[in-house]
N, C-alpha and C positions, 0 to 999 in steps of 0.2 A: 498426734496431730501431724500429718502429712504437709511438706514444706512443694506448694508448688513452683516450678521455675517456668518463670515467662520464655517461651520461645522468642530467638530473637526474628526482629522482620523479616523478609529475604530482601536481600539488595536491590536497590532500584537499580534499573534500565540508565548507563546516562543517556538522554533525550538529544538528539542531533535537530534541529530546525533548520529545515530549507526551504527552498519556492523553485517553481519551474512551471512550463508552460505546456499545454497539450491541447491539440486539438479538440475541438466543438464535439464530438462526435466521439471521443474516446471518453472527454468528462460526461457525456450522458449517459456512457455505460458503469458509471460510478453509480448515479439513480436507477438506472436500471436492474443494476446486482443487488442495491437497496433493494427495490422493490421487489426482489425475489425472493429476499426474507422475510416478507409481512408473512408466506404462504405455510414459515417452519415458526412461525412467533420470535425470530431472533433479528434485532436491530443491529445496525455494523454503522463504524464512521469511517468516513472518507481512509484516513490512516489505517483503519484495521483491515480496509480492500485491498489497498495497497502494499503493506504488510504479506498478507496473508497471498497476495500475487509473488512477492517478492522469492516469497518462501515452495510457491508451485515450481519457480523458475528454477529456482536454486537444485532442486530433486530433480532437473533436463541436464544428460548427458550434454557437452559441449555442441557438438554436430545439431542437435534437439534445441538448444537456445539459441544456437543461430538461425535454423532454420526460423523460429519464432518470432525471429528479429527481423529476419529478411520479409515478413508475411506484414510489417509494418511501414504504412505508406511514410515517405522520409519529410518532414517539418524542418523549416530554417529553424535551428537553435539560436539563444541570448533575445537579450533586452533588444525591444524594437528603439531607433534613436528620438531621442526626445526631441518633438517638434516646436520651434522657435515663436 
């Protein structure tokens, strides 16, 4: 009688929770990257684009993510003031 040993889990990810804002025009390219996966049969959520963006950035030499960054029209950052 062979004695099986459960693997253990792998360890979860801790999960960091944020919010931020982004133009009209870049969140439609969230549904549009979507909709590029009906054509491979693979579904993606908003998180795993941007993940998986984070992760293209990350493999650009420094020079290569600036320029990337520079190629981004510049949005006022923070919370707009709450109106009275």
């Amino acid at each position: 009688m062979s004695q099986h040993r459960k693997t253990p889990p792998p360890e979860r990810a801790k999960l960091v929770r944020d919010g931020f804002t982004m133009p009209a025009d870049d969140y439609a390219l969230i549904a549009e990257l979507k909709h590029r996966l009906h054509d491979v049969k693979r579904e993606a959520k908003k998180s795993e684009l941007l993940r998986a963006g984070l992760h293209a950035l990350a493999q650009l030499d420094a020079p290569e993510l600036a320029a990337a960054l520079d190629r981004l029209v510049p949005i006022k950052t923070g919370r707009p003031p709450k109106s009275g």
